[in-house]
C-alpha distance (Angstrom), angle and dihedral (degrees) to the residues before:
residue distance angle dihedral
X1 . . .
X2 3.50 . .
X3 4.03 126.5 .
X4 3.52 98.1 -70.2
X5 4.12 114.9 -156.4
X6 4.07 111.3 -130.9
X7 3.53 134.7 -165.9
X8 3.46 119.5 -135.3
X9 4.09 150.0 164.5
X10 3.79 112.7 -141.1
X11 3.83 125.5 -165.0
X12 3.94 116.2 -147.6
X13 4.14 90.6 158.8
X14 3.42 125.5 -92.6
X15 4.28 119.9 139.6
X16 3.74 119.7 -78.5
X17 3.35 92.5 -106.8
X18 4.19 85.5 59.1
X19 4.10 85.5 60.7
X20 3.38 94.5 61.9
X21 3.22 96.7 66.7
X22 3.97 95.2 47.0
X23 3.63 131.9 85.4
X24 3.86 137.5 -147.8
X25 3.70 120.1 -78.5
X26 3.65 126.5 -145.5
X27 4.10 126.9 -142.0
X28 4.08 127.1 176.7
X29 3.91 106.8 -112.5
X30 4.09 108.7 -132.7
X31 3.76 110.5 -144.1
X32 3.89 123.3 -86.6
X33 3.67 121.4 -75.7
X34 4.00 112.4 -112.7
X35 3.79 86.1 -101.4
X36 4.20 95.6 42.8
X37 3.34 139.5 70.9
X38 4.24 126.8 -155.9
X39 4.04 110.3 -135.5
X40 3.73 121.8 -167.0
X41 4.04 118.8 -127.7
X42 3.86 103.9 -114.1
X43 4.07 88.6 174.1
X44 3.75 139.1 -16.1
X45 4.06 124.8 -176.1
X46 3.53 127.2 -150.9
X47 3.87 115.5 -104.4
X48 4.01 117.1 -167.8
X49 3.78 85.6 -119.0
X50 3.86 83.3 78.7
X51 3.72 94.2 56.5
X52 3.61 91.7 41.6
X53 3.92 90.8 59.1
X54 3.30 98.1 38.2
X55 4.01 86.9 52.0
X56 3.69 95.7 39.0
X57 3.78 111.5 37.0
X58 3.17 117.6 176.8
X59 3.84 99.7 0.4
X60 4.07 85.7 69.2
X61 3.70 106.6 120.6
X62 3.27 90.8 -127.2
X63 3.68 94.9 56.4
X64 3.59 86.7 55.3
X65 3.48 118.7 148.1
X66 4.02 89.3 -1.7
X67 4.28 113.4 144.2
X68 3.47 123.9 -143.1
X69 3.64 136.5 24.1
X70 4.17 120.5 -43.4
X71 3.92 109.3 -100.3
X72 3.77 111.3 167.6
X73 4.18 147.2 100.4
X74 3.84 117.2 -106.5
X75 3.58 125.1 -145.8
X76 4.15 123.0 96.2
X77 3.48 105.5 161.8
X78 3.99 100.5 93.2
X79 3.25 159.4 156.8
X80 3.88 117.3 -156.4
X81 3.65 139.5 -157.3
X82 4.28 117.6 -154.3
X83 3.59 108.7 -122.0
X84 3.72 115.5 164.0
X85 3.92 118.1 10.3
X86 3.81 116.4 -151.9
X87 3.83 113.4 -129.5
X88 4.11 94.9 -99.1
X89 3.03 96.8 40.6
X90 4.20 91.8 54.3
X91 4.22 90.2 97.0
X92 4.14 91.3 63.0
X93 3.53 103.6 30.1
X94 3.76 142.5 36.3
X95 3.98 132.6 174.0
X96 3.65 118.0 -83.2
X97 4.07 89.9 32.8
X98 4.08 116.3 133.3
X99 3.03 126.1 -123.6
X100 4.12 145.9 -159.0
X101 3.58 113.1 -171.0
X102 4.27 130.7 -165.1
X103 3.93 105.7 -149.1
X104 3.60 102.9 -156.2
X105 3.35 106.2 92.5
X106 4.03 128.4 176.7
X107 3.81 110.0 -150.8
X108 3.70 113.1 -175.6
X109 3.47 94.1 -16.0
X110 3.67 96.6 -44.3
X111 3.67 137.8 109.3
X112 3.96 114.4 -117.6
X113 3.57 122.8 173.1
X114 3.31 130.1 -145.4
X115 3.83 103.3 -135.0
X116 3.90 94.2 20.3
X117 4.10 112.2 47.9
X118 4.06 83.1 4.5
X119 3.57 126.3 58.8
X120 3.79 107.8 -100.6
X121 3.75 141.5 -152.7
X122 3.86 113.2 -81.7
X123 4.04 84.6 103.1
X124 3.39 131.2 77.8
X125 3.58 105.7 -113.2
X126 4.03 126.5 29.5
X127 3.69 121.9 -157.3
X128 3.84 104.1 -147.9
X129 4.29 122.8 -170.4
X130 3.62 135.8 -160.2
X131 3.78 99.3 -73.4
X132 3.84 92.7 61.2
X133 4.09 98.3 39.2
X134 3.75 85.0 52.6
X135 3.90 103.7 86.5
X136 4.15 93.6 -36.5
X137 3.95 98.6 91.0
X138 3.72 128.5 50.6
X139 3.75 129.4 172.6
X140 3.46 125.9 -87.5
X141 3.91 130.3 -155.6
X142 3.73 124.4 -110.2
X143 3.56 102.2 -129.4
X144 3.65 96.0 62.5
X145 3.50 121.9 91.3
X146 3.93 126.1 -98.1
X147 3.75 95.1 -125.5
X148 4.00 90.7 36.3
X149 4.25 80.9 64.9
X150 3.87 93.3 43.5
X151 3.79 84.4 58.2
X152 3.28 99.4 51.8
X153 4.36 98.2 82.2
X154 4.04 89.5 50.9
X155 4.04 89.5 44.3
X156 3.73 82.5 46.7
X157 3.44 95.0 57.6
X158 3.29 93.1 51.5
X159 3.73 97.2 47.5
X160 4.50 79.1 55.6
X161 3.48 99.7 52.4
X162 3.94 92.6 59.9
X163 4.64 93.2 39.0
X164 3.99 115.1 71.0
X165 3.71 103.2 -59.9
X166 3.61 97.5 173.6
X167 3.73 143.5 53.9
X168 3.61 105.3 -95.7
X169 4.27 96.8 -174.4
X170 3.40 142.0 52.3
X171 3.91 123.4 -76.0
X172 4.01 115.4 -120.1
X173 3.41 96.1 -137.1
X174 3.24 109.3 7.8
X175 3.90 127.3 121.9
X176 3.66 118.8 -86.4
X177 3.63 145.6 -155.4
X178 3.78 131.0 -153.5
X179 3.88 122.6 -171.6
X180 3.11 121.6 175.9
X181 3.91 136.3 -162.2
X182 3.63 101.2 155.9
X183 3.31 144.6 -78.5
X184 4.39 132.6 113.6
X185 3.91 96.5 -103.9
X186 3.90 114.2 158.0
X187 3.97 121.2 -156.7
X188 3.92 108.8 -152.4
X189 3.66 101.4 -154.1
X190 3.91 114.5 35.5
X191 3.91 117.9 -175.3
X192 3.10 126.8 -120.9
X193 4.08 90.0 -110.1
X194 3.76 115.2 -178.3
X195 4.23 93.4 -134.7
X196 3.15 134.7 34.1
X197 3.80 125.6 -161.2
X198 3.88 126.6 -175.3
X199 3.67 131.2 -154.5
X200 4.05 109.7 179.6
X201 3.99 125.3 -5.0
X202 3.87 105.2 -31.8
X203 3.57 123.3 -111.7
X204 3.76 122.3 -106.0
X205 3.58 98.7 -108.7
X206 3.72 88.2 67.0
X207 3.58 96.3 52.5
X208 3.92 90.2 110.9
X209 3.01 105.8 39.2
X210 4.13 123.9 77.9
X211 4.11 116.2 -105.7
X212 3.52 140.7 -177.9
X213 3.76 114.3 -117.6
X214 4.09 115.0 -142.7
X215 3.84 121.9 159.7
X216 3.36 107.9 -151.0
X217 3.71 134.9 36.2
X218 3.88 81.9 -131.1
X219 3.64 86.5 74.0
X220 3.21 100.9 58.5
X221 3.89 125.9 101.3
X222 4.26 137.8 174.2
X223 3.77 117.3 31.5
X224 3.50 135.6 -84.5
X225 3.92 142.0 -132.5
X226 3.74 101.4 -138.3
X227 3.66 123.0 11.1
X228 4.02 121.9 -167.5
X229 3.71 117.2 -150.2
X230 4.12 103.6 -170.0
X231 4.07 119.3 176.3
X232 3.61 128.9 14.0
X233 3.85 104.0 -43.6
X234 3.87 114.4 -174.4
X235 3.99 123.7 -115.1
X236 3.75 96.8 -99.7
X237 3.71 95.3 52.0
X238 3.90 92.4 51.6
X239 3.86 90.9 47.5
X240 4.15 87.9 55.7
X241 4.15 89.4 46.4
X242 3.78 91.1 52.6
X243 3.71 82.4 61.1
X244 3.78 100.8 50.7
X245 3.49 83.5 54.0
X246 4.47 110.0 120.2
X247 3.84 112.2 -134.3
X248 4.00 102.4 -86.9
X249 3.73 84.5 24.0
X250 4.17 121.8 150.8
X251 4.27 119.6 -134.4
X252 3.74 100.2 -158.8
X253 3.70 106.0 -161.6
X254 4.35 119.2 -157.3
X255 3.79 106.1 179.9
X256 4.06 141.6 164.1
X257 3.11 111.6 171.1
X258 3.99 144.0 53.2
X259 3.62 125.4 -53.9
X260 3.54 121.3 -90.0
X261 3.66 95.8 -138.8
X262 4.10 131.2 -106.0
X263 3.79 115.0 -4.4
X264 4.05 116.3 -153.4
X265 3.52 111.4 -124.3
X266 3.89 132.5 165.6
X267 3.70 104.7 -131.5
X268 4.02 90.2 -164.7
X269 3.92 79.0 78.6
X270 3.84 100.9 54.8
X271 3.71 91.0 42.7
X272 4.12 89.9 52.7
X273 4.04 117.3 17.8
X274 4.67 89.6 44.7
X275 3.87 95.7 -121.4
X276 3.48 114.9 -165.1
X277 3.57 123.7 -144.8
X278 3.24 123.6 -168.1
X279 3.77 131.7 161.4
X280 4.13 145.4 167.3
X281 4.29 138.6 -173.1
X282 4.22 82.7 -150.3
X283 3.64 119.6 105.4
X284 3.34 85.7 -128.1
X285 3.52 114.7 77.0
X286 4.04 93.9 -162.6
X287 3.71 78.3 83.5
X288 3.46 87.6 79.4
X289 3.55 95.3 69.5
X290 4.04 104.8 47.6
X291 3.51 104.4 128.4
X292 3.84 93.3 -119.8
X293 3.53 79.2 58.9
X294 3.76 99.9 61.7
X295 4.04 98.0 40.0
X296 3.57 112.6 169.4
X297 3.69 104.7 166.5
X298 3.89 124.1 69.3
X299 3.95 118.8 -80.7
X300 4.22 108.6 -103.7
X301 3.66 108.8 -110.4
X302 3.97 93.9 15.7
X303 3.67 134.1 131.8
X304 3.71 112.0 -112.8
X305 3.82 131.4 -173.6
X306 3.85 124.0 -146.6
X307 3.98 98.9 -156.7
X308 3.79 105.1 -157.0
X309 4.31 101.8 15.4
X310 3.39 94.4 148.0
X311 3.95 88.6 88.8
X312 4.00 131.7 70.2
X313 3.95 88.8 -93.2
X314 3.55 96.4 49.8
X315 3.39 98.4 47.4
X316 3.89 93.6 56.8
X317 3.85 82.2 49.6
X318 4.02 87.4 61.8
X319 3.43 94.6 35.6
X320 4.07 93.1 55.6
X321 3.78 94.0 44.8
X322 4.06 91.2 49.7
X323 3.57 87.0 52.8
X324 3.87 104.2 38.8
X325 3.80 114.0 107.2
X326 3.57 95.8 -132.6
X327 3.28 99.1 34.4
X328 4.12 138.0 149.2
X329 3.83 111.0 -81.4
X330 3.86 90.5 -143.5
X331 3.83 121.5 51.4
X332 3.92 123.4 -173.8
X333 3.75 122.8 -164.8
X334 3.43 128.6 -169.5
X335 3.79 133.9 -153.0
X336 4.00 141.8 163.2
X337 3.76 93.1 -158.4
X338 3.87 113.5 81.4
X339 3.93 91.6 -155.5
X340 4.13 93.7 50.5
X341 3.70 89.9 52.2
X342 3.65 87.5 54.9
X343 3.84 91.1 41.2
X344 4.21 78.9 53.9
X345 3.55 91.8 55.9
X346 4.01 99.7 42.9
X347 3.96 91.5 50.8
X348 3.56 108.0 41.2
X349 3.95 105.9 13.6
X350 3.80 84.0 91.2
X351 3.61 93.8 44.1
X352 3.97 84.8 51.2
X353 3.55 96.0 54.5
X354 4.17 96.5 44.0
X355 3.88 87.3 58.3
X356 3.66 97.9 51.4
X357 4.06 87.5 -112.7
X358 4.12 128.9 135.6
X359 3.54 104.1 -132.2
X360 4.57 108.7 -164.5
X361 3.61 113.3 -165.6
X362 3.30 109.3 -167.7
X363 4.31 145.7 171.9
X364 4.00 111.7 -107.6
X365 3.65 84.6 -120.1
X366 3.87 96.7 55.9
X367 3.38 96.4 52.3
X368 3.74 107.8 91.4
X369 4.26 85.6 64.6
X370 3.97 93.7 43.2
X371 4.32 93.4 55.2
X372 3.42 74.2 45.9
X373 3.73 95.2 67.3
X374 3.45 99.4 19.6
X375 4.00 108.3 46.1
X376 3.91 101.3 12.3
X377 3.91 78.9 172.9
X378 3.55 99.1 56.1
X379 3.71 128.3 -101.2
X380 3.39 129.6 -50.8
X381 3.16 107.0 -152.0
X382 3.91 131.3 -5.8
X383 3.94 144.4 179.4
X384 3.76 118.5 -154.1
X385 4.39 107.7 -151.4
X386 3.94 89.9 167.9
X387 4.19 99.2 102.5
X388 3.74 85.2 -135.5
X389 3.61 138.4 123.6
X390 3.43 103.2 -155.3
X391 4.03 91.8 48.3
X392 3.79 88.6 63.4
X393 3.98 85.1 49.3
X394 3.92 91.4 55.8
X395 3.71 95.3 41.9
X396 3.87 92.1 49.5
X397 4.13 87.9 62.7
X398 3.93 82.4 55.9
X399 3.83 98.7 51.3
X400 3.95 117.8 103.0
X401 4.10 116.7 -116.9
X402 4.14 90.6 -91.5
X403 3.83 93.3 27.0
X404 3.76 130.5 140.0
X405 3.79 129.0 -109.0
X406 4.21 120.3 -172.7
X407 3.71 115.9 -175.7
X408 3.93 92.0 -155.6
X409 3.98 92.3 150.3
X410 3.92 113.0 79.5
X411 3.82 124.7 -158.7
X412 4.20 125.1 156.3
X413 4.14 122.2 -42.0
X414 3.96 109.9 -97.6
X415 3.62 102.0 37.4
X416 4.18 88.3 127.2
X417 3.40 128.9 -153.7
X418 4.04 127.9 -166.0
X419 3.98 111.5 -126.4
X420 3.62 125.1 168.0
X421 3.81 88.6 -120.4
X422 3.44 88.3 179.6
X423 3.98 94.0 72.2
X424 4.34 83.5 80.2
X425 3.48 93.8 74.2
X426 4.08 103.6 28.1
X427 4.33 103.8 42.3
X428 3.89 92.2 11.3
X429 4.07 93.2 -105.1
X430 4.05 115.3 -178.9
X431 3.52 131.0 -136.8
X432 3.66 120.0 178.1
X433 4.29 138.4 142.1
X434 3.43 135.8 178.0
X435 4.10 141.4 -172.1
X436 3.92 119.3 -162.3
X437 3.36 136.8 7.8
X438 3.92 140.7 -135.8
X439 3.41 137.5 -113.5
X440 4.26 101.7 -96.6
X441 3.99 80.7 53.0
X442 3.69 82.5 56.8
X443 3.69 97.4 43.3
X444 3.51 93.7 43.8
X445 3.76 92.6 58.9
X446 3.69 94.0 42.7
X447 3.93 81.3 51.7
X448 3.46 86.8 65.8
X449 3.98 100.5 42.3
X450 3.84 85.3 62.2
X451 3.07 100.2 46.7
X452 3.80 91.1 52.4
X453 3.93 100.3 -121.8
X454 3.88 89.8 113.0
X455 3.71 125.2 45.3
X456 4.41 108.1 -172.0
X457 3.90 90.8 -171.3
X458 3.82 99.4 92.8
X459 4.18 76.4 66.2
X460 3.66 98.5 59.2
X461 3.56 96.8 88.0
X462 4.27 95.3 161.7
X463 3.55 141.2 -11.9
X464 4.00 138.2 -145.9
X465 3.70 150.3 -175.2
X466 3.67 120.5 -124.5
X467 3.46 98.2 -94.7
X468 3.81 89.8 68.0
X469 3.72 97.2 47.8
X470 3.70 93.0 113.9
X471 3.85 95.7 46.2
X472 4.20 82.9 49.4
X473 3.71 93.7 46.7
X474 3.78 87.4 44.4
X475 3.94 89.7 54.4
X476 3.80 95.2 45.0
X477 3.71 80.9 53.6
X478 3.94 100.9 53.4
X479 3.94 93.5 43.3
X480 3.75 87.7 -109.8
X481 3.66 92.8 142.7
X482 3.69 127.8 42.8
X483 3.85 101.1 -143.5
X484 3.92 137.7 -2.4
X485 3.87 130.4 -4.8
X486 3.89 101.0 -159.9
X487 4.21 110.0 -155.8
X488 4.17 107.0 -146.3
X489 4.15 96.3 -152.8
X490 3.46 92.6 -166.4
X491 3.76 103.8 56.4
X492 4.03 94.8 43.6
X493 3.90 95.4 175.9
X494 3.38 94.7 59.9
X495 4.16 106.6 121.5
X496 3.92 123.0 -131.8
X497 3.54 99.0 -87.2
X498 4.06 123.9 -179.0
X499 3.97 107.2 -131.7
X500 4.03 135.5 173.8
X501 3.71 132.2 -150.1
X502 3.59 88.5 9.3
X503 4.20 112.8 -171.8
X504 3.84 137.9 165.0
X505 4.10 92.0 -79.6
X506 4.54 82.3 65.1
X507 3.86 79.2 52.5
X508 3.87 104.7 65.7
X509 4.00 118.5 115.8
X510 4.43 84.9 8.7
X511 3.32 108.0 86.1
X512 3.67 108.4 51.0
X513 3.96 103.2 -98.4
X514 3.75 102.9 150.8
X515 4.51 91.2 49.7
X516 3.74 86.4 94.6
């Protein structure tokens, strides 16, 4: 393959504002690598991840701990085109092949994101190696539309924020904490952990095995992989355990008594690091584990809320609850924006009402006085999209006794929020979050694009060339859309343009067809 010239928008910081002012650049593509191949960008949407870093820099939690100055191209929710196939890689892939492709990557036991630490797809051509082509792509069929595969990662997400999204048992060895505050609760099957640390007078299922005696949680320093809170531990000492807590790391609470009152806990981390928290008022703490005790998926025949659904993300939350089998009966949505709630109502009102579903669309302010009326109880299940702390604080006074919480929204570490955390173990109240997805959560909702059970069009709300990628991120920014901007690489003229019911016969001459 020859040099091959490729547009492309790069991101080295700055505001939004900044980008507007900024233009494309253009860079000669060497040849794949022997182990490499070069894919062109048929279509890449706009996630609010890309305003977020764009807005947030360095402060992103994903960023975290990340030197230097930001140097990269956004964009990871694609649909790609082979190009050039390097020579070991020639018994996988060949030029013309489609491709999906799940951006968050973990190399070496580290996340790196394609369109954050990676360069991303708001360019015309991508050069992908080894690390992504090895379980990252997948083929995708012809006869779906470009933008319907772009859609696929955020629809993913969704689809992973309501399946297990958490380790729900103990980690063979892993580290572990034990503090105790009373009370004779047994654990049946103890793993084989590789340390043991002891707060209090250890429990009798530990009697064999060798601990680590500290007295105070003060003492107490690194994280852990499973942490055991057994008797009635106060607020303040349930706060400071949520913070020993390792990323992917499992709070395990055994409780009797009454609640303690609110527990501070930054929400940033349940969103990002998968905590687990798990809890039971049995003796035995295998309890903790029954899979009606670790639901993650909306309660059939519920009322659920969708905090925030005025935006892209929320509205593939409503859309996948209208269209799930078992489903809640009642659905909620939120907005700030008077024109996205009506946008709500115009695109899946009719969906609601083929499905047999009540679909609320509501103001933030007026909904105090519509759970009211519609889940006197409290909510069964709910999803808060707003990246806010204090909107997870208000929707946790609306949540039923058992009720479901998912963080899907992410905003900076240490925002806190108070939660009765103790509600897990005593009335069976569940926390959860989640950010990314993988690539069966993709396949399984491309599963269901083919086989016509879910149509993503009433999502594509506009599309662009590159050269308008500021104006669309600037858009996406404002609320001016309700739903997703899809960029077209390949045709980078083309002008932000508002469409409906947008399919693969909208496509022809935009994606790049005839560079073979």
């Amino acid at each position: 393959m020859p040099s091959l010239e490729n547009l492309y928008w790069p991101h080295r910081g700055g505001t939004l504002e900044a980008l507007l002012d900024k233009q494309p650049e253009i860079v000669q593509l060497a040849p794949p690598d022997a182990d490499e191949i070069i894919v062109r960008v048929e279509a890449v949407s706009i996630c609010s991840s890309d305003i977020k870093i764009v807005k947030m820099g360095l402060s992103h939690p994903l960023f975290a701990g990340r030197d230097g100055a930001i140097d990269t191209v956004l964009g990871h929710e694609a649909c790609l085109r082979v190009h050039a196939v390097g020579d070991a890689q020639a018994g996988r892939f060949h030029e013309g092949q489609r491709l999906g492709l799940q951006p968050a990557l973990v190399v070496d036991g580290v996340r790196s994101i394609i369109g954050m630490g990676r360069p991303g797809a708001f360019t015309q051509f991508l050069r992908l190696g080894p690390e992504v082509l090895d379980g990252y792509v997948f083929d995708v069929p012809e006869h779906v539309p470009a933008a319907a595969i772009a859609l696929l990662e955020p629809y993913g997400c969704v689809e992973k924020s309501w399946r297990q999204n958490a380790r729900c048992d103990l980690l063979p060895g892993g580290r572990a904490l034990i503090v105790s505050a009373g009370g004779d609760f047994q654990l049946d099957t103890i793993p084989d952990w590789k340390e043991i640390t002891v707060v209090g007078e250890p429990p009798a299922f530990l009697r064999t095995r060798t601990t680590k005696r500290v007295e105070t949680i003060g003492e107490l320093q690194g994280s852990f992989d499973d942490i055991l809170a057994l008797g009635d531990l106060p607020a303040s000492d349930l706060s400071r355990l949520c913070e020993l807590m390792a990323e992917g790391g499992l709070l395990l609470q055994g409780r009797k008594g009454s609640s303690p009152g609110p527990v501070r806990i930054d929400p940033a981390r349940i969103h990002y690091h998968r905590l687990s928290l798990l809890g039971t008022s049995s003796r035995n703490l295998d309890e903790a584990f029954r899979p009606a005790a670790r639901r993650f998926d909306v309660r059939p025949q519920g009322v659920a809320l969708i905090h925030g659904a005025g935006g892209a993300m929320g509205r593939i939350h409503v859309h996948r609850l209208l269209q799930l089998t078992s489903g809640p009966k009642t659905i909620i949505a939120t907005s700030r924006s008077g024109q996205r709630l009506n946008d709500i109502e115009r695109d899946f009102g009719p969906l609601a009402k083929a499905h047999g579903r009540r679909l609320v669309v509501t103001s933030v302010d007026a909904l105090p006085s519509v759970i009211e009326t519609e889940a006197p109880g409290g909510l069964d299940d709910a999803v808060v999209v707003v990246p806010s702390a204090s909107a997870i604080e208000d929707v946790v006074g609306y949540m039923a006794p058992d009720g479901l919480l998912s963080v899907f929204a992410g905003f900076p570490y240490g925002q806190t929020v108070d939660i009765d955390l103790a509600a897990v173990a005593l009335t069976g109240m569940r926390l959860t979050g989640s950010t990314g997805c993988s690539v069966d959560d993709m396949r399984d909702v491309l599963a269901r694009v083919e086989s016509g059970d879910l149509d993503l069009s009433p999502n594509i709300a506009a599309v662009a060339g590159l050269n308008d990628l500021p104006r669309s991120l600037q858009a996406v920014s404002d609320g001016d859309v309700s739903g997703k901007i899809v960029i077209y690489p390949q045709q980078p003229a083309l002008p932000l343009t508002a469409v409906g019911n947008w399919g693969s016969a909208d496509e022809v001459g935009l994606t790049g067809a005839e560079r073979r």
